[in-house]
MARBA-3410 file (N, C-alpha, C, O; in Angstrom, 1 decimal):
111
137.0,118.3,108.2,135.8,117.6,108.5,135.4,116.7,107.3,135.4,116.9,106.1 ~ 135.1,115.7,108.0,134.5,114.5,106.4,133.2,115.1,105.9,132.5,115.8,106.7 ~ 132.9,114.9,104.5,131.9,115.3,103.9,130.7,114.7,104.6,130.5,113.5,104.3 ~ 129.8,115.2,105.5,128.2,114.5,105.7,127.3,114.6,105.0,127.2,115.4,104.1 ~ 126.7,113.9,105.4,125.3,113.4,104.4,124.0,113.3,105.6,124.2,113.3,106.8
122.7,113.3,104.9,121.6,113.5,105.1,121.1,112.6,105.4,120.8,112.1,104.3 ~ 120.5,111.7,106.6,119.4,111.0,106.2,118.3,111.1,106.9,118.3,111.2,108.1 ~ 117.0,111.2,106.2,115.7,111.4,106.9,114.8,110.2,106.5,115.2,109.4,105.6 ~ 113.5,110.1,107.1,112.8,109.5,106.6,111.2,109.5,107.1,111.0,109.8,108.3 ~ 110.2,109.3,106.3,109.1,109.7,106.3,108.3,108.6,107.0,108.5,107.4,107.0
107.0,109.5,107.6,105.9,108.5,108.1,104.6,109.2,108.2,104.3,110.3,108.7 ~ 103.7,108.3,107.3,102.4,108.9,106.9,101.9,108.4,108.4,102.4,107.4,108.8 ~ 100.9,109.3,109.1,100.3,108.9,110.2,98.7,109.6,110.3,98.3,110.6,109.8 ~ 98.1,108.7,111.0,96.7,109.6,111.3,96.7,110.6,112.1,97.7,111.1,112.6 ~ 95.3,111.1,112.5,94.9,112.2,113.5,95.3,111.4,115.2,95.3,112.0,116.3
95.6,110.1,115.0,96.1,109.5,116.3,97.7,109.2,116.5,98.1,108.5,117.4 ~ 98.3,109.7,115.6,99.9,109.0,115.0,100.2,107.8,115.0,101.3,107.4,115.5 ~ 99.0,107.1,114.3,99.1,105.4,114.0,99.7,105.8,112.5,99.2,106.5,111.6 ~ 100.7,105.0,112.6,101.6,104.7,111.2,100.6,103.9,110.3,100.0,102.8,110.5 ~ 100.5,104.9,109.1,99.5,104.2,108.2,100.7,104.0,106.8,100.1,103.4,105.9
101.7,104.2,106.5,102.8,104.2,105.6,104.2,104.8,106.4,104.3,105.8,107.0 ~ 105.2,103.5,106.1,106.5,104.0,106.3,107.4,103.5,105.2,106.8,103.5,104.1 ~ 108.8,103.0,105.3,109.5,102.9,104.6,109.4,101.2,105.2,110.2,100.6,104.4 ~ 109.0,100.4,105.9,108.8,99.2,106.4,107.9,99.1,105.7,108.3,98.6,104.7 ~ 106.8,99.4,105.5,105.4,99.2,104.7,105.3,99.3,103.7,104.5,98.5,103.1
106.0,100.2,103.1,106.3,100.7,101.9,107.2,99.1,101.0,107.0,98.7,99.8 ~ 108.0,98.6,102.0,108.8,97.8,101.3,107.8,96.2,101.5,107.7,95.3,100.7 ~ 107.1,96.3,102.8,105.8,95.0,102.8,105.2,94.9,100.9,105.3,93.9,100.1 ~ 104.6,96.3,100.7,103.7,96.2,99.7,104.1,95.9,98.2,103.5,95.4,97.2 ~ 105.5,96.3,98.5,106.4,96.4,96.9,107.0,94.9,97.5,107.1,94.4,96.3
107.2,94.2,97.9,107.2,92.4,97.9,106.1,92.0,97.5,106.1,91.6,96.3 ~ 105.1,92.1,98.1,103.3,91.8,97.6,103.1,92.2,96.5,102.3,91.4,95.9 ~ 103.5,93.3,95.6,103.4,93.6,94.5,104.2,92.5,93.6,103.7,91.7,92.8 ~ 105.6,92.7,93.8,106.5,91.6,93.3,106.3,89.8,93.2,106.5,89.0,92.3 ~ 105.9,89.8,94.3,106.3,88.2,94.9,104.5,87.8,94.5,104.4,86.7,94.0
103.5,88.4,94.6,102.1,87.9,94.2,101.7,87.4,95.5,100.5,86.9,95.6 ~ 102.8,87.3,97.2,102.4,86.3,98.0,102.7,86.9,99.2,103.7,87.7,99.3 ~ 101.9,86.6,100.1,102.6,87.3,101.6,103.8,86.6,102.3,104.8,87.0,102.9 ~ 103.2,85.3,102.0,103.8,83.8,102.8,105.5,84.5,101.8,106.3,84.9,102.6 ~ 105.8,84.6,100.7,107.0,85.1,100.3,107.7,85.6,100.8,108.9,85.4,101.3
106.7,86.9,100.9,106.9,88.5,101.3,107.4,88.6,102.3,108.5,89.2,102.4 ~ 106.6,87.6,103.7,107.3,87.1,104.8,108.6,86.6,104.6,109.4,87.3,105.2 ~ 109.0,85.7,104.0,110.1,84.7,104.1,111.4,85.7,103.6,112.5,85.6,104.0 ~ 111.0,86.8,102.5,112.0,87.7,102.3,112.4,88.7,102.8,113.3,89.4,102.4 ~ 111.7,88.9,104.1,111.8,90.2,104.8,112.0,89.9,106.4,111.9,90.5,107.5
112.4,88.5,106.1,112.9,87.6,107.4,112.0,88.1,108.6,112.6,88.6,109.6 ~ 110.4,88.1,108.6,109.6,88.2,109.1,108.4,87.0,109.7,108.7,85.8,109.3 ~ 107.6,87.1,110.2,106.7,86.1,110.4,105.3,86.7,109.2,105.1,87.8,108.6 ~ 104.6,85.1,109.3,103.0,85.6,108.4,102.6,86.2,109.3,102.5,87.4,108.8 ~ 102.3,86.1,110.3,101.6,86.7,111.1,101.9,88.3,111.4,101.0,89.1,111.5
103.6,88.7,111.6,103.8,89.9,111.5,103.6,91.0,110.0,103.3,92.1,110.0 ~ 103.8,90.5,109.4,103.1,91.1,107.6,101.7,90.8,107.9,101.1,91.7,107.4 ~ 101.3,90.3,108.2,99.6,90.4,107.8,99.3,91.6,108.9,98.7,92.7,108.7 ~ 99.7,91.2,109.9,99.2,92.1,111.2,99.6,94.0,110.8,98.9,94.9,111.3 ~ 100.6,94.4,110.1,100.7,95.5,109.6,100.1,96.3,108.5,100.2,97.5,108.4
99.5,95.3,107.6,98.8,95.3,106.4,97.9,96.0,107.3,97.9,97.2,107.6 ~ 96.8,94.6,107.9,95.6,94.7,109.0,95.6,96.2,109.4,94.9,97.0,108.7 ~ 96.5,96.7,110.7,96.5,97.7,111.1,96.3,99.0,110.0,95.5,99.9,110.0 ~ 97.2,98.7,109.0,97.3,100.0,108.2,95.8,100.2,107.2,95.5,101.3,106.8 ~ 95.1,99.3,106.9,93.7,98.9,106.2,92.6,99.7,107.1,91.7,100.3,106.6
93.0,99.5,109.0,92.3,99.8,109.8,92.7,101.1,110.2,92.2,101.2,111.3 ~ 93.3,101.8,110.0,93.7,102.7,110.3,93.4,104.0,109.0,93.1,105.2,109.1 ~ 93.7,103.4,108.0,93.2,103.8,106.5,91.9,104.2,106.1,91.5,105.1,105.3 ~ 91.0,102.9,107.0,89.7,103.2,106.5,89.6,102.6,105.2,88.7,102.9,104.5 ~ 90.8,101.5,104.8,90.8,101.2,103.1,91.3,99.6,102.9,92.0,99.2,103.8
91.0,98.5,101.9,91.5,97.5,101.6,92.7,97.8,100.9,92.5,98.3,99.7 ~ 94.0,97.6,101.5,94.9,97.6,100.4,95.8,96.6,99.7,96.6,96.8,98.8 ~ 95.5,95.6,100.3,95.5,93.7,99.8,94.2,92.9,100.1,93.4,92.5,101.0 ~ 94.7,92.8,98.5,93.4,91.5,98.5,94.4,89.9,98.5,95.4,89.6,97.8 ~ 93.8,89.3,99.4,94.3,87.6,99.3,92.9,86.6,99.2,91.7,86.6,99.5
94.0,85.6,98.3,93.0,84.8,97.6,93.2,83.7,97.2,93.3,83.9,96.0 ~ 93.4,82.6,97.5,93.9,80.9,97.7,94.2,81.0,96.3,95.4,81.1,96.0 ~ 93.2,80.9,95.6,93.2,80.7,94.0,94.7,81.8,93.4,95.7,81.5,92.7 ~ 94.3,82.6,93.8,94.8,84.1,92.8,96.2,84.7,93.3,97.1,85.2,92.7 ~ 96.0,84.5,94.6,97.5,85.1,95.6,97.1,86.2,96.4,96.0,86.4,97.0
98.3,87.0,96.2,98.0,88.2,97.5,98.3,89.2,96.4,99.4,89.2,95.9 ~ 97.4,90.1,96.0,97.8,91.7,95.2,97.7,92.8,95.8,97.3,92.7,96.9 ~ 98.0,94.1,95.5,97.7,95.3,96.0,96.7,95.6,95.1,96.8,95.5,93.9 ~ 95.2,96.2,96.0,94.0,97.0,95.6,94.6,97.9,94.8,95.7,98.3,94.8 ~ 93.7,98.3,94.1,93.7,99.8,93.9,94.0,101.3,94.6,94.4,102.4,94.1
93.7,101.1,96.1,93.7,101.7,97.0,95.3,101.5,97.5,96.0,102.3,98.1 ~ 95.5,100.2,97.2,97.3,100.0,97.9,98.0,100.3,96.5,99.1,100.7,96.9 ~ 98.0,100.4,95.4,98.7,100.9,95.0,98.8,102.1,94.6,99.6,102.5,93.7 ~ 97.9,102.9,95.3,98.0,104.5,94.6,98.7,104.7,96.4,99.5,105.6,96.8 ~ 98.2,103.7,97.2,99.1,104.4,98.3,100.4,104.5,98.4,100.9,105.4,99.1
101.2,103.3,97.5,102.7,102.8,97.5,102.9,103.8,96.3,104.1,103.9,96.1 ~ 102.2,104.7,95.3,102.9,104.9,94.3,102.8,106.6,95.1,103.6,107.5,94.7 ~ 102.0,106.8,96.0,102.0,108.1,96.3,103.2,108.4,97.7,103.9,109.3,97.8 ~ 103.1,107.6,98.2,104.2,107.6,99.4,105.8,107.8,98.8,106.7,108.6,99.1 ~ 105.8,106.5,97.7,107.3,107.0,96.7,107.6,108.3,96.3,108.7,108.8,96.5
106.3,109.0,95.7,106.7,110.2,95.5,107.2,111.2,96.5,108.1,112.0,96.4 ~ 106.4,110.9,97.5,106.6,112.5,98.8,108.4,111.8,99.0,109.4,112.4,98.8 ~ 108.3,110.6,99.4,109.7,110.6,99.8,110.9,111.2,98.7,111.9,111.7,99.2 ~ 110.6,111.2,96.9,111.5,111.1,96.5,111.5,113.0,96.4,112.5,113.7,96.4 ~ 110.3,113.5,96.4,110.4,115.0,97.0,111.3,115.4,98.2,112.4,115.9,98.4
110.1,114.9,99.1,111.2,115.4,100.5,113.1,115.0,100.3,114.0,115.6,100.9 ~ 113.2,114.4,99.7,114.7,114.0,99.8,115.5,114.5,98.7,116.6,114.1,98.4 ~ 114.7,115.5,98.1,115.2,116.3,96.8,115.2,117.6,97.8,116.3,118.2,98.0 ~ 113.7,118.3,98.4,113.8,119.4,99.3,114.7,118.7,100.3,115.5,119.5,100.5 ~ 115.0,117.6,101.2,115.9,117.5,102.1,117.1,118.3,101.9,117.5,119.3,102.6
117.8,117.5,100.8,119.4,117.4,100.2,119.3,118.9,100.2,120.0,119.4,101.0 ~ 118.5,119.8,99.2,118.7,121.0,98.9,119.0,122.2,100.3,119.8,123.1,100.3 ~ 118.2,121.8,101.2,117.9,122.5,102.6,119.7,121.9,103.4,120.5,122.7,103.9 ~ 119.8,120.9,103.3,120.8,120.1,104.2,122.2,121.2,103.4,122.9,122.1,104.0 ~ 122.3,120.8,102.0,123.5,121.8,101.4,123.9,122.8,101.4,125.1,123.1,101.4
122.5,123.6,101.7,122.8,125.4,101.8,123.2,125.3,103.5,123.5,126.4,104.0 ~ 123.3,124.3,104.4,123.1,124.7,105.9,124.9,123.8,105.9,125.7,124.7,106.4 ~ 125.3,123.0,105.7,126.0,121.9,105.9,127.6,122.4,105.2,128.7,122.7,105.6 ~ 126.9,122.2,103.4,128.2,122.3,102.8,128.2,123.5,101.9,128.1,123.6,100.7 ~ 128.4,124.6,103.1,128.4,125.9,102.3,130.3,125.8,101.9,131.2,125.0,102.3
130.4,127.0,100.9,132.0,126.9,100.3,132.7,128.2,100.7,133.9,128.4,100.4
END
């Protein structure tokens, strides 16, 4: 049998299972962080403006929190509130996928 591998992936959700962080969002915010711009963020994620803003939107409204600020002058940044959310979502994933691999090994590729 070929060696398998694991893949999972995480989604922060509310008390309604409205996706408030995924691995799509996750990667929205870390463009916005990168690029300073949504209009970018868009054009690199071969998306529309309207579809990046509209997920931001949802996830702010869903959150209960501003997690981009846009601003003609200044650009588009992540709040305070969006970056403790992108720096905390990195973590659980790089957890879970440390407890993943570990759980998957003892079950998968015993010797």
């Amino acid at each position: 049998m070929e060696k398998l591998k694991l893949r999972s992936s995480q989604w922060i959700v509310d008390e309604h299972n409205n996706i408030i962080i995924g691995k799509g969002r996750m990667e929205i915010l870390e463009s916005i962080e990168k690029a300073g711009s949504m209009n970018q963020t868009a054009k690199q994620m071969k998306m529309s403006y309207k579809a990046v803003w509209s997920k931001i939107k949802t996830t702010e409204k869903n959150l209960s929190a501003k997690i981009v600020h846009a601003d003609r002058k200044d650009g588009t940044r992540l709040t305070r509130e969006g970056k403790e959310l992108l720096k905390k979502y990195k973590l659980l994933v790089k957890e879970c996928m440390s407890a993943d691999d570990k759980i998957f090994n003892s079950i998968f590729n015993k010797r």
